[in-house]
CHARMM internal coordinates of N, CA and C (Angstrom, degrees):
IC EDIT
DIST 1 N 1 CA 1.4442
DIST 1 CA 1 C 1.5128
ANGL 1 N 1 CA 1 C 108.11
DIST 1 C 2 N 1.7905
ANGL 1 CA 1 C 2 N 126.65
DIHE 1 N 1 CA 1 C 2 N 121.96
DIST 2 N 2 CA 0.6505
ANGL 1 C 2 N 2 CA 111.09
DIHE 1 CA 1 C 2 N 2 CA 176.38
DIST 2 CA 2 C 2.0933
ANGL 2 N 2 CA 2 C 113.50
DIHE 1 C 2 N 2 CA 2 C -94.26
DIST 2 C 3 N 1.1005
ANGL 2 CA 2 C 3 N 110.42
DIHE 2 N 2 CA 2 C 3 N 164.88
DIST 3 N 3 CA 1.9523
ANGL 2 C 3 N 3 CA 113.88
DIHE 2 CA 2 C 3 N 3 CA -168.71
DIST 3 CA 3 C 1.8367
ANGL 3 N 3 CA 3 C 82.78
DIHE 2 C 3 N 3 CA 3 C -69.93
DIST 3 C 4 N 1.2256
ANGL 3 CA 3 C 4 N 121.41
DIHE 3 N 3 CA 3 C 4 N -52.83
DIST 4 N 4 CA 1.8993
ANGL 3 C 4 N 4 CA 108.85
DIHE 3 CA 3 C 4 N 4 CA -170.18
DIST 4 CA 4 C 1.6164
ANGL 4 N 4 CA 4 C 100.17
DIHE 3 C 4 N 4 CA 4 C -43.23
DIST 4 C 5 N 1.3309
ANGL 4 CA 4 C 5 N 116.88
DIHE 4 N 4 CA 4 C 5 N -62.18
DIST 5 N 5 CA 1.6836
ANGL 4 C 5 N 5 CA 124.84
DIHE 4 CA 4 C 5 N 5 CA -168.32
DIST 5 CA 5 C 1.4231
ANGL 5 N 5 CA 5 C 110.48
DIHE 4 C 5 N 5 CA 5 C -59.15
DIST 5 C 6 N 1.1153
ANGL 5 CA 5 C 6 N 134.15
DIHE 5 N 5 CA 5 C 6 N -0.06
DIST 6 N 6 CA 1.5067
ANGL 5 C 6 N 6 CA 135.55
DIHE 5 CA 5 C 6 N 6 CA -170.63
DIST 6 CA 6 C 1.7083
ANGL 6 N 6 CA 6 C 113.31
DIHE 5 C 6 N 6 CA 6 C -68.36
DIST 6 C 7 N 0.8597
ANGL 6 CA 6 C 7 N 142.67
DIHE 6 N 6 CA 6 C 7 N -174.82
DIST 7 N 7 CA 1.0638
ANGL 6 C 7 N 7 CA 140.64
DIHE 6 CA 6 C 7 N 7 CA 156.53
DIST 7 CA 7 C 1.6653
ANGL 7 N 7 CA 7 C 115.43
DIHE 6 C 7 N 7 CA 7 C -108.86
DIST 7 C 8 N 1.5851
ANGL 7 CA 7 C 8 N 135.19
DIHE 7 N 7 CA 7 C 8 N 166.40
DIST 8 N 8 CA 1.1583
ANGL 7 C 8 N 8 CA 133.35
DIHE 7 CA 7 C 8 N 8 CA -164.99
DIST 8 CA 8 C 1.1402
ANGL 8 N 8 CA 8 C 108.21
DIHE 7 C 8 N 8 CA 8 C -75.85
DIST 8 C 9 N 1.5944
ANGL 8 CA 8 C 9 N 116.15
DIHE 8 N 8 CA 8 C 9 N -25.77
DIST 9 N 9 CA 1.3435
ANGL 8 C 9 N 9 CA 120.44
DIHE 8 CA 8 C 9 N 9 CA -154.82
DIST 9 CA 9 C 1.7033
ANGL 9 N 9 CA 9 C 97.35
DIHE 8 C 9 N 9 CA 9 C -96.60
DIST 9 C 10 N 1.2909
ANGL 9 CA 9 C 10 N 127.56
DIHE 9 N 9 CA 9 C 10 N -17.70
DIST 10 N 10 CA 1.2976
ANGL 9 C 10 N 10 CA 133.54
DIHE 9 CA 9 C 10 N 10 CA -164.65
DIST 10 CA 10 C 1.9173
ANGL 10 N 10 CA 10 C 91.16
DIHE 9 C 10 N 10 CA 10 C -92.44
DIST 10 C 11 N 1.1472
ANGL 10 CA 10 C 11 N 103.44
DIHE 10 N 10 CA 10 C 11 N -49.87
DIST 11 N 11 CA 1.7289
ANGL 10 C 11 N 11 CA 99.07
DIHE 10 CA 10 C 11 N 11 CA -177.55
DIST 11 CA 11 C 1.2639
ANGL 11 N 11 CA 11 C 88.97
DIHE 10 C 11 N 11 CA 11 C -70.94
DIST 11 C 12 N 1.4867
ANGL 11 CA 11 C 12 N 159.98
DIHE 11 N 11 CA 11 C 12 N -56.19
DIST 12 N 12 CA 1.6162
ANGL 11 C 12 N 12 CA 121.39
DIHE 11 CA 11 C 12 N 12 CA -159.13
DIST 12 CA 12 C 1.4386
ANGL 12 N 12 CA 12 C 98.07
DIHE 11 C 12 N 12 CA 12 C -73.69
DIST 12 C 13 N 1.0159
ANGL 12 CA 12 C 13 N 142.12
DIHE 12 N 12 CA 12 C 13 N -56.74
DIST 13 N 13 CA 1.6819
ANGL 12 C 13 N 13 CA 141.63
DIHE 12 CA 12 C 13 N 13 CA -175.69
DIST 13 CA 13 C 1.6708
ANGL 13 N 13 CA 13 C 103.08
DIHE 12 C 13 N 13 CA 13 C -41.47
DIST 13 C 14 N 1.2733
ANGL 13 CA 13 C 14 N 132.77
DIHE 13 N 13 CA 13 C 14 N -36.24
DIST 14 N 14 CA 1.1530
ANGL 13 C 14 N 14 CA 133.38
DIHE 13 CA 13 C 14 N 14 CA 150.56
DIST 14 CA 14 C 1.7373
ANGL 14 N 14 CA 14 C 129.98
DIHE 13 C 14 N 14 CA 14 C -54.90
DIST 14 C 15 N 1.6480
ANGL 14 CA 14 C 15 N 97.61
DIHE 14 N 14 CA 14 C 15 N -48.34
DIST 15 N 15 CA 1.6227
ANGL 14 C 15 N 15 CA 95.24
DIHE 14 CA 14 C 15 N 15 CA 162.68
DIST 15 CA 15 C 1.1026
ANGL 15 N 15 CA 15 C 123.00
DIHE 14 C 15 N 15 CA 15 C -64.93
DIST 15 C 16 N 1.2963
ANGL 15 CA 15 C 16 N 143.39
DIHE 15 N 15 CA 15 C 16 N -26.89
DIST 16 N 16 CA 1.5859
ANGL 15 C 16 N 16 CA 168.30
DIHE 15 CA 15 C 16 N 16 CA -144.79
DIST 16 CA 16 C 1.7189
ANGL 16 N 16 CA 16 C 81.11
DIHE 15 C 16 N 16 CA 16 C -92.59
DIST 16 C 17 N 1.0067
ANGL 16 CA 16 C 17 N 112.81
DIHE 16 N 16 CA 16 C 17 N -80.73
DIST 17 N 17 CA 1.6057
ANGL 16 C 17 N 17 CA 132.52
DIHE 16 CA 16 C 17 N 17 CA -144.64
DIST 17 CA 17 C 1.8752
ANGL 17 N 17 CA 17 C 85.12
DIHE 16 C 17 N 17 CA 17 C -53.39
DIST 17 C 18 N 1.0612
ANGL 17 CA 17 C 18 N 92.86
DIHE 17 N 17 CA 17 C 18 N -77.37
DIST 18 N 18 CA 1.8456
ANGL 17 C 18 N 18 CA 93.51
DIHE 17 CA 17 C 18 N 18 CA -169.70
DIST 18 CA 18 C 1.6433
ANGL 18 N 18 CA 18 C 120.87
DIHE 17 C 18 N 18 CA 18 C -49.00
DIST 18 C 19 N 1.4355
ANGL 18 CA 18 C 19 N 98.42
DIHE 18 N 18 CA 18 C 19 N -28.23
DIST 19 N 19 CA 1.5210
ANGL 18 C 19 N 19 CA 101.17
DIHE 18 CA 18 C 19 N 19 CA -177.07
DIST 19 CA 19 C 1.5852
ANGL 19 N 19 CA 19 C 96.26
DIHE 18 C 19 N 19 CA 19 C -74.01
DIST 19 C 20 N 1.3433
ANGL 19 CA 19 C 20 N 126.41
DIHE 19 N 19 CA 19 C 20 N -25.98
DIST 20 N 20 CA 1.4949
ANGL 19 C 20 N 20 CA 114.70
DIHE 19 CA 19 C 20 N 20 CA 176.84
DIST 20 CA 20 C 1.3703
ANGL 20 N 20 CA 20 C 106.19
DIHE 19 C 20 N 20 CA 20 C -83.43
DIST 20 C 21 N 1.1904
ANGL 20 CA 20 C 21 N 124.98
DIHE 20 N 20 CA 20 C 21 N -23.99
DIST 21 N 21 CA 1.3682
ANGL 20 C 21 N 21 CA 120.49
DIHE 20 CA 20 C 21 N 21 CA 148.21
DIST 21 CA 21 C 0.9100
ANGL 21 N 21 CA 21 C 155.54
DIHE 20 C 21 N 21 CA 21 C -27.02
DIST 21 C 22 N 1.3424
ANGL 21 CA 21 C 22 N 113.97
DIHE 21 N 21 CA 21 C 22 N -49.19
DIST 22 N 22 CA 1.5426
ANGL 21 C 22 N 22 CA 152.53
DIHE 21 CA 21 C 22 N 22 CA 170.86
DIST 22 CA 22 C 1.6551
ANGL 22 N 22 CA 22 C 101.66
DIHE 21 C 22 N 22 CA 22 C -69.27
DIST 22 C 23 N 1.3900
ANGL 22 CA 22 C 23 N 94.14
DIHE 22 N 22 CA 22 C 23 N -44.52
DIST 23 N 23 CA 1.7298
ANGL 22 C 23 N 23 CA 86.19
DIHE 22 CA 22 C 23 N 23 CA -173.59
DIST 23 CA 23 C 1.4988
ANGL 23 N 23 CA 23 C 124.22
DIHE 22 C 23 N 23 CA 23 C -79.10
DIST 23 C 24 N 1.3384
ANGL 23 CA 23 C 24 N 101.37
DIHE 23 N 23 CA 23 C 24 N -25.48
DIST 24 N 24 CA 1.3675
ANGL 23 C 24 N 24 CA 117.73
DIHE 23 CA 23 C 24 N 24 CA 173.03
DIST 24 CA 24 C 1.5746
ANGL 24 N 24 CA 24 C 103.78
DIHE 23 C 24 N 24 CA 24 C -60.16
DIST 24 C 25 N 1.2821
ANGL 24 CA 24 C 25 N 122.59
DIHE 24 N 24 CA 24 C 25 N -75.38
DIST 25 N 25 CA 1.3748
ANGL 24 C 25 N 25 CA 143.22
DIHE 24 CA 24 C 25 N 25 CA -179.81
DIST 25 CA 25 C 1.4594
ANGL 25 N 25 CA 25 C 122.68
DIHE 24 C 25 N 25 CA 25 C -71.97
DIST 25 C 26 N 1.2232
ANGL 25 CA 25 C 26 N 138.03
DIHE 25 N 25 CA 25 C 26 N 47.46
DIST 26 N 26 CA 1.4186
ANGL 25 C 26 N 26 CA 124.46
DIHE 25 CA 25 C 26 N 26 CA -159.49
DIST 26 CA 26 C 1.5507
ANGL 26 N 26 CA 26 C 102.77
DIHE 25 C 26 N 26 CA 26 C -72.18
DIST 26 C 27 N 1.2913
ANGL 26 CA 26 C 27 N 136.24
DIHE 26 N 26 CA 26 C 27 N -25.88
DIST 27 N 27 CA 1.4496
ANGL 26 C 27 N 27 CA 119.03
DIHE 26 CA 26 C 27 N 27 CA 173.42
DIST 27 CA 27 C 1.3971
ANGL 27 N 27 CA 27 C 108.27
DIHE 26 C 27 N 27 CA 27 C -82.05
DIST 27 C 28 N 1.7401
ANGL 27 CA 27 C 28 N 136.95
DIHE 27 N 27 CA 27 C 28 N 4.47
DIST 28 N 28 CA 1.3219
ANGL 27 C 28 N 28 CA 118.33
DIHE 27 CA 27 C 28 N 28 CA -174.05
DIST 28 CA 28 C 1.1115
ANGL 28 N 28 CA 28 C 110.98
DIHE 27 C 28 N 28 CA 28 C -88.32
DIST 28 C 29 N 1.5864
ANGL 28 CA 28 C 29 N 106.35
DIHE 28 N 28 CA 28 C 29 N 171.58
DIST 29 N 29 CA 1.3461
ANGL 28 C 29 N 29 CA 145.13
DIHE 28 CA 28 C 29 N 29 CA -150.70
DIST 29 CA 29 C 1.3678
ANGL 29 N 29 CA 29 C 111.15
DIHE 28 C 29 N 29 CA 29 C -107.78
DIST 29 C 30 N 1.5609
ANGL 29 CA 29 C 30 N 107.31
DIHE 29 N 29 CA 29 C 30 N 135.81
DIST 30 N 30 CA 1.5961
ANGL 29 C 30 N 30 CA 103.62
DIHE 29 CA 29 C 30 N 30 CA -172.61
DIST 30 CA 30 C 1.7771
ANGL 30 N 30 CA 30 C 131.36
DIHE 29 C 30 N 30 CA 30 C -59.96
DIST 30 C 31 N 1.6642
ANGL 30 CA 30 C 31 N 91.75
DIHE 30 N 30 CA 30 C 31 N -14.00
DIST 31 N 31 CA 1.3767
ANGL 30 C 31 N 31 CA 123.52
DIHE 30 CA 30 C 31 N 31 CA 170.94
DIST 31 CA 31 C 1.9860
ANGL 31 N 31 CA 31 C 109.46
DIHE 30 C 31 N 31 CA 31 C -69.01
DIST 31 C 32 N 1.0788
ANGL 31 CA 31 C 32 N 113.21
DIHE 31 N 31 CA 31 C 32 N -55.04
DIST 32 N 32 CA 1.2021
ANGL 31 C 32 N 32 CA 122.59
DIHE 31 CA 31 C 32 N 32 CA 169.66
DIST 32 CA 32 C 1.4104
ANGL 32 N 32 CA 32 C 116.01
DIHE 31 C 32 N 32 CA 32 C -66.85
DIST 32 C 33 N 1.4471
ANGL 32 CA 32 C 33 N 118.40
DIHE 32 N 32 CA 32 C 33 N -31.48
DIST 33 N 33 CA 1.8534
ANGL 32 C 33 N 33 CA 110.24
DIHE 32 CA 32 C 33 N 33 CA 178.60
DIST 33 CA 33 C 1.7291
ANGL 33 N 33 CA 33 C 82.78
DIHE 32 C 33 N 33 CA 33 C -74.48
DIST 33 C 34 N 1.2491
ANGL 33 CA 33 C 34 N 115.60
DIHE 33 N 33 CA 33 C 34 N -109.29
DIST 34 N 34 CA 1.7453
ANGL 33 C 34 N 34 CA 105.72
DIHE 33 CA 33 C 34 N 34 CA -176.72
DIST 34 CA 34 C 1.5817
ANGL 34 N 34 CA 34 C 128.70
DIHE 33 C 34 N 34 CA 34 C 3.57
DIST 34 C 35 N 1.4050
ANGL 34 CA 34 C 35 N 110.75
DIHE 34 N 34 CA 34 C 35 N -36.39
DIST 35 N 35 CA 1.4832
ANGL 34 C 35 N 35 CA 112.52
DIHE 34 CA 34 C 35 N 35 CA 176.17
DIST 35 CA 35 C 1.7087
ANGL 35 N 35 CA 35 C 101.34
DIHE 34 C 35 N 35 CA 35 C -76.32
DIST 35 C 36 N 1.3150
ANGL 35 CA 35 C 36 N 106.13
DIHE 35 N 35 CA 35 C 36 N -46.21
DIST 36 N 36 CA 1.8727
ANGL 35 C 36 N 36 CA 109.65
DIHE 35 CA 35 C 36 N 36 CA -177.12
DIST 36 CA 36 C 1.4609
ANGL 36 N 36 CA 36 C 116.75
DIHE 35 C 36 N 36 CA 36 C -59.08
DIST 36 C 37 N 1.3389
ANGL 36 CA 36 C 37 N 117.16
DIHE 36 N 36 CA 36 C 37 N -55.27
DIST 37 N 37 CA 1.3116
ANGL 36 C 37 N 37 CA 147.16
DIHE 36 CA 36 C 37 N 37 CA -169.21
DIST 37 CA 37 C 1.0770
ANGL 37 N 37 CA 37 C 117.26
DIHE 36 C 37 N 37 CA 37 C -75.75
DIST 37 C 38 N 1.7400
ANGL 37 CA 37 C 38 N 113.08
DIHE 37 N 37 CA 37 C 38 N -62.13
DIST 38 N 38 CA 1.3298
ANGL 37 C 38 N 38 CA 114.89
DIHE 37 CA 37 C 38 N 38 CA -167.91
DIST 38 CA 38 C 1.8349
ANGL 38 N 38 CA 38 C 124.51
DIHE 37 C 38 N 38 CA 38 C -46.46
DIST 38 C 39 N 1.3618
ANGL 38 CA 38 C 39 N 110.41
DIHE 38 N 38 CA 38 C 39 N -22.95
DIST 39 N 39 CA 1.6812
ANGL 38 C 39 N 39 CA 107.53
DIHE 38 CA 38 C 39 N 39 CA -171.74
DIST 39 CA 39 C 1.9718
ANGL 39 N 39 CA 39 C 96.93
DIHE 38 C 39 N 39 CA 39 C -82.34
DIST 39 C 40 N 0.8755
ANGL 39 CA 39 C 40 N 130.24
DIHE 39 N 39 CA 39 C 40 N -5.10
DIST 40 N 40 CA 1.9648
ANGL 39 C 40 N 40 CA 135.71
DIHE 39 CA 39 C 40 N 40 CA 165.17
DIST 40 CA 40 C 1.6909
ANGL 40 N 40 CA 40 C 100.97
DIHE 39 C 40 N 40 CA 40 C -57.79
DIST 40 C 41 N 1.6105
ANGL 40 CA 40 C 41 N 94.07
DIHE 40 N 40 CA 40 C 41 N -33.75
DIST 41 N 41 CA 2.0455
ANGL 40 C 41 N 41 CA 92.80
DIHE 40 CA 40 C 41 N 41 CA -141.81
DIST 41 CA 41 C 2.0178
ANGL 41 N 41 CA 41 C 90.96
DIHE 40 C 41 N 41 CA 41 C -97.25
DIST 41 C 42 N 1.6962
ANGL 41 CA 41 C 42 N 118.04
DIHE 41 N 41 CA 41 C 42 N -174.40
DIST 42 N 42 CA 0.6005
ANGL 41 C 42 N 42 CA 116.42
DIHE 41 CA 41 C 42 N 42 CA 144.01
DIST 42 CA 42 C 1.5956
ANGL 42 N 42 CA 42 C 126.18
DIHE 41 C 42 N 42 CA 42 C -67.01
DIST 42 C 43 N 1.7543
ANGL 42 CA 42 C 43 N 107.80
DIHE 42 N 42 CA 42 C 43 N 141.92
DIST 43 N 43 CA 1.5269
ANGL 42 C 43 N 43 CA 106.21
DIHE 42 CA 42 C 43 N 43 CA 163.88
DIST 43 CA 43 C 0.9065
ANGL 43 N 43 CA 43 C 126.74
DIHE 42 C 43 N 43 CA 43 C -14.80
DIST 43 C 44 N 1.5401
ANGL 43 CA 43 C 44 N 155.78
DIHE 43 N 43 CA 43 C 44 N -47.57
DIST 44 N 44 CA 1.5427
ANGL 43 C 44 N 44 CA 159.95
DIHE 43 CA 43 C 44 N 44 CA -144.80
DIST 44 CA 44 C 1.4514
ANGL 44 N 44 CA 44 C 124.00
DIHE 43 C 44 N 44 CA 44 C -124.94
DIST 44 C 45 N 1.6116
ANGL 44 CA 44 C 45 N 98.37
DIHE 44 N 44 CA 44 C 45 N 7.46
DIST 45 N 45 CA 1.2819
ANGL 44 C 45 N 45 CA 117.96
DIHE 44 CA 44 C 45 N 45 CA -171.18
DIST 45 CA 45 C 1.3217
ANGL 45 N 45 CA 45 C 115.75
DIHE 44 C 45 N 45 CA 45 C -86.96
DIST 45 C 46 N 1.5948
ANGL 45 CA 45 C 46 N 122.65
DIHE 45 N 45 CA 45 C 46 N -7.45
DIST 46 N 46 CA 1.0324
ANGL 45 C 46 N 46 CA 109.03
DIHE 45 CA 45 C 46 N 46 CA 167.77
DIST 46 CA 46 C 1.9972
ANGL 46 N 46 CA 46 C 135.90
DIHE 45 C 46 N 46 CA 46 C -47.73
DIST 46 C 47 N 1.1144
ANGL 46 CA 46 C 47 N 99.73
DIHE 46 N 46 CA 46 C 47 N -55.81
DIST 47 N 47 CA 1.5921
ANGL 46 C 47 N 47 CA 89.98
DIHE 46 CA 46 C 47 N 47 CA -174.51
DIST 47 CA 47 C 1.8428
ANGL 47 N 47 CA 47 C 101.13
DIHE 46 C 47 N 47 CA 47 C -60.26
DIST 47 C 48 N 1.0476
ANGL 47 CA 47 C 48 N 113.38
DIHE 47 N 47 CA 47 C 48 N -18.89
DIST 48 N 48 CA 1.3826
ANGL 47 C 48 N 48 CA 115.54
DIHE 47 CA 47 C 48 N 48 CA -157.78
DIST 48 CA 48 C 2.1370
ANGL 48 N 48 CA 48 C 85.98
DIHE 47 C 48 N 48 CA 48 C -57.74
DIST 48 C 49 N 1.7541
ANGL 48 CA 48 C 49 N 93.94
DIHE 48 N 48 CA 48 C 49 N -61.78
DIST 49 N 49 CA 1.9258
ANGL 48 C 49 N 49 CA 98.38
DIHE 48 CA 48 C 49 N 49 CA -176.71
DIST 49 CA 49 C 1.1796
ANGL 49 N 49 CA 49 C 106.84
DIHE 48 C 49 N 49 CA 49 C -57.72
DIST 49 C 50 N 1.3288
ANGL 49 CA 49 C 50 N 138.87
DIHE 49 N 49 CA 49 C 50 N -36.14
DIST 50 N 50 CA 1.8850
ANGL 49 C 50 N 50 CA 143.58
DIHE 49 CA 49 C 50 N 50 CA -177.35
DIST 50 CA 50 C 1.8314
ANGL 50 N 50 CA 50 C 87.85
DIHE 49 C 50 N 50 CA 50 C -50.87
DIST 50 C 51 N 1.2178
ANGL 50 CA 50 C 51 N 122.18
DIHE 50 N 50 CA 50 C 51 N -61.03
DIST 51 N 51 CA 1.4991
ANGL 50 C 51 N 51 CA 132.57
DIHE 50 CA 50 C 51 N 51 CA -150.15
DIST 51 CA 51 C 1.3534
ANGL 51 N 51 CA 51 C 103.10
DIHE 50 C 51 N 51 CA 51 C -53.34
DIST 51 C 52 N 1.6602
ANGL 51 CA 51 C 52 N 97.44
DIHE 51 N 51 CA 51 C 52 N -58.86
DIST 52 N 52 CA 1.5066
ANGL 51 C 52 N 52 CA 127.94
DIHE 51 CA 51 C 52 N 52 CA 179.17
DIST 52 CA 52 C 2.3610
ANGL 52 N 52 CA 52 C 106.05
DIHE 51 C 52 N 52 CA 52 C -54.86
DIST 52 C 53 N 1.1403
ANGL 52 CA 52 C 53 N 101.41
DIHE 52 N 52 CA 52 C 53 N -54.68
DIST 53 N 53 CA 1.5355
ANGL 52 C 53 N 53 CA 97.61
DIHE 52 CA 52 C 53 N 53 CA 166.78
DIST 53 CA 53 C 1.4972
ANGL 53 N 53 CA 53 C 115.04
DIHE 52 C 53 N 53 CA 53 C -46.70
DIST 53 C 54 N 1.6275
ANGL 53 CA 53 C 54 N 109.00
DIHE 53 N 53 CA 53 C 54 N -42.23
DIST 54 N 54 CA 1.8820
ANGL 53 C 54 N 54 CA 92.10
DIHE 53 CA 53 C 54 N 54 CA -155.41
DIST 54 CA 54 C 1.5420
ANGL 54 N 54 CA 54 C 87.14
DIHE 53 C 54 N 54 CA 54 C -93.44
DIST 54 C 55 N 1.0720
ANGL 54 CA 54 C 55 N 130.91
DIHE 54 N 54 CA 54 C 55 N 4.64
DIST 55 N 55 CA 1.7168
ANGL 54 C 55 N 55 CA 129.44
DIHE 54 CA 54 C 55 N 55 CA 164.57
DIST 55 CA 55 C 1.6161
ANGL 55 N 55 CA 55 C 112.12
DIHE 54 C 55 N 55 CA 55 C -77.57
DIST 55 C 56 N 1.3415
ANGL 55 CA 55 C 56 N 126.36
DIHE 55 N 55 CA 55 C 56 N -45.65
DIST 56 N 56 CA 1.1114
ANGL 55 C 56 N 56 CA 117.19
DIHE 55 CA 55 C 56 N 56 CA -128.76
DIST 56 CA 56 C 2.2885
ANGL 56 N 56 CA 56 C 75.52
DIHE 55 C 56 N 56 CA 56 C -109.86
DIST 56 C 57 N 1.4925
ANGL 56 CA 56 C 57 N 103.98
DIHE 56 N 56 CA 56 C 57 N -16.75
DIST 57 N 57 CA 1.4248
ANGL 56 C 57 N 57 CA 110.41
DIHE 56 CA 56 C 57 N 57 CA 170.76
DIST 57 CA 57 C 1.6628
ANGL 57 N 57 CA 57 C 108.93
DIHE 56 C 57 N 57 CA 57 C -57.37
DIST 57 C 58 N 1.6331
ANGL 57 CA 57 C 58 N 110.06
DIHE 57 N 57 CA 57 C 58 N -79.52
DIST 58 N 58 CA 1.0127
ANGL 57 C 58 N 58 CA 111.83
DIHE 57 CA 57 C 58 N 58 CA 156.29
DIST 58 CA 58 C 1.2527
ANGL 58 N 58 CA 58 C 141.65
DIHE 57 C 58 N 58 CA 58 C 17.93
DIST 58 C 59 N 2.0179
ANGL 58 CA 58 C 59 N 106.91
DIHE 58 N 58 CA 58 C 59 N -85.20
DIST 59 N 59 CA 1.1202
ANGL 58 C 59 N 59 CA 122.42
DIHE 58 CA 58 C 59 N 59 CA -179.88
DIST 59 CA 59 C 1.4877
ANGL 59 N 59 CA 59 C 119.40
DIHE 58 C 59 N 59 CA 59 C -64.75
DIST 59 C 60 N 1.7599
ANGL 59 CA 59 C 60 N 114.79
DIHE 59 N 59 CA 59 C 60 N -20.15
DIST 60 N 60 CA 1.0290
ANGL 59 C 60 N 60 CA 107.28
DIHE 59 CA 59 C 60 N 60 CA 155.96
DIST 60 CA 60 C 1.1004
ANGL 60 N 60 CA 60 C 144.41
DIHE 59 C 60 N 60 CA 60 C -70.91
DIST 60 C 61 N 1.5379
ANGL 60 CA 60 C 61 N 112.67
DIHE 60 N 60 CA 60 C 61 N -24.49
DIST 61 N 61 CA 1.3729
ANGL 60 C 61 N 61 CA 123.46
DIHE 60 CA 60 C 61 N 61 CA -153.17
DIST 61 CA 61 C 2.1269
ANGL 61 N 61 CA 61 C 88.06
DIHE 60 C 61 N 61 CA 61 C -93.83
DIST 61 C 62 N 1.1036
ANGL 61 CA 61 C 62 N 104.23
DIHE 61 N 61 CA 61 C 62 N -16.83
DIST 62 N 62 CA 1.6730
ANGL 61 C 62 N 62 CA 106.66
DIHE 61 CA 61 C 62 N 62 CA -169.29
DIST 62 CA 62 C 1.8293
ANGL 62 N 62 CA 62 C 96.91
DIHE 61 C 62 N 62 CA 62 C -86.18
DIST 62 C 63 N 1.5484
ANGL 62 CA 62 C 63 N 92.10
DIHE 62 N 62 CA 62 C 63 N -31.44
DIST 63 N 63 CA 2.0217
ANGL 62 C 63 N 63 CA 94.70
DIHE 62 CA 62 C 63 N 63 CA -174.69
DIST 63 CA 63 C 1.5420
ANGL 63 N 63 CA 63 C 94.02
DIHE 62 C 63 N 63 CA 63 C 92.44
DIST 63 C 64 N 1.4922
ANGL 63 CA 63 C 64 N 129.95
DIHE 63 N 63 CA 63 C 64 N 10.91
DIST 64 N 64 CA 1.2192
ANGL 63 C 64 N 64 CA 102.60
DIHE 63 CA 63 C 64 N 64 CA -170.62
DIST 64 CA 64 C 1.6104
ANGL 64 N 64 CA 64 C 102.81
DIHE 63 C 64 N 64 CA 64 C -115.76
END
COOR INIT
IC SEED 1 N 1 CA 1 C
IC BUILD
């Protein structure tokens, strides 16, 4: 699966998922979101949630 071919509704249900992720886990590992997460997504979706983690980290760490 490539992240361009996705649908809109599959990337927010994907942002959703990890951002509750994040909150659950604030010291985890992108290895561990993919291990939690990854069986929701398609097979190949891993880097797609890794991508989505170091974004949604980011925006916190900036406040924006």
């Amino acid at each position: 699966m490539r992240y361009r071919a996705d649908s809109p509704e599959e990337l927010a249900r994907a942002r959703a998922a990890v951002a509750a992720w994040r909150d659950q886990h604030p010291e985890g590992t992108a290895g561990q979101l993919v291990a939690a997460l990854g069986d929701q997504f398609e097979p190949d979706y891993g880097p797609v949630l890794r991508g989505m983690l170091v974004a949604i980290d980011r925006r916190r760490a900036t406040g924006k």
